[in-house]
N, C-alpha and C positions, 0 to 999 in steps of 0.2 A: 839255554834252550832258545832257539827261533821261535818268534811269535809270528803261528800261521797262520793269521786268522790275515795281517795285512803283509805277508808274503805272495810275490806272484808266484804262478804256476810255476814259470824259470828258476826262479831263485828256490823253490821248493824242494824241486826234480834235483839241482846243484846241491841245497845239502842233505838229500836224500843219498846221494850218492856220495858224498864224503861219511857221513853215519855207516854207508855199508863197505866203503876200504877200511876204514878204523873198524871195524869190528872183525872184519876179514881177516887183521891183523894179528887179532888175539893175545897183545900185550896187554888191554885195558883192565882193569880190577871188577870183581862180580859188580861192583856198584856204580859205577861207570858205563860197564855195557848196558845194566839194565836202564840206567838214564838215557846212551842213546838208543836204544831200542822202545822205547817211550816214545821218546822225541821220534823216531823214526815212523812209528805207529800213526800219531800224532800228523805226521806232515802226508800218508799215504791216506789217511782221513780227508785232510783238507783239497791233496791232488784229486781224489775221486771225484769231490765235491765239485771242486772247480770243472773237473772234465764235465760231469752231469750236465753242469747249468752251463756250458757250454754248447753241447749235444741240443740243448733242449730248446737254446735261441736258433742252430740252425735249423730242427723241426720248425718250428714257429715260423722261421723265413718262407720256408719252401711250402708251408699253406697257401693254397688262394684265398680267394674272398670269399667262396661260400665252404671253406675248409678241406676242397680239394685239392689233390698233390698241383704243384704247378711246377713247370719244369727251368730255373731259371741258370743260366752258367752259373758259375761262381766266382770269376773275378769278376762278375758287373754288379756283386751284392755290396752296398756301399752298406757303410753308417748312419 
């Protein structure tokens, strides 16, 4: 099982989607699919996760200073 706690989002989404051709295939054993369908549950936890506190630093950006919207491009939002 991948540990997605220190998986990026990439490497996530990649065996997200190896878990679901291997299971598309329906050679694995009941016990097996229910392992990658765990694991798969597991890493669509962590994607959401990541996506949210993603979402939530570009809210935060596009605040102004007294908490109104400000309207800024977005390749000039550095690090």
């Amino acid at each position: 099982m991948t540990d997605t706690k220190a998986a990026t989002f990439e490497e996530s989404m990649a065996r997200l989607d190896e878990i679901v051709k291997m299971l598309e295939q329906g050679d694995r054993s009941l016990d097996e699919a229910l392992a990658l369908f765990e694991e798969g549950t597991a890493l669509v936890k962590s994607c959401g996760k990541l996506l949210d506190e993603a979402e939530q630093k570009v809210i935060k950006l596009q605040k102004g200073s007294e908490g109104e919207p400000e309207e800024v491009p977005f390749d000039t939002v550095t690090q």
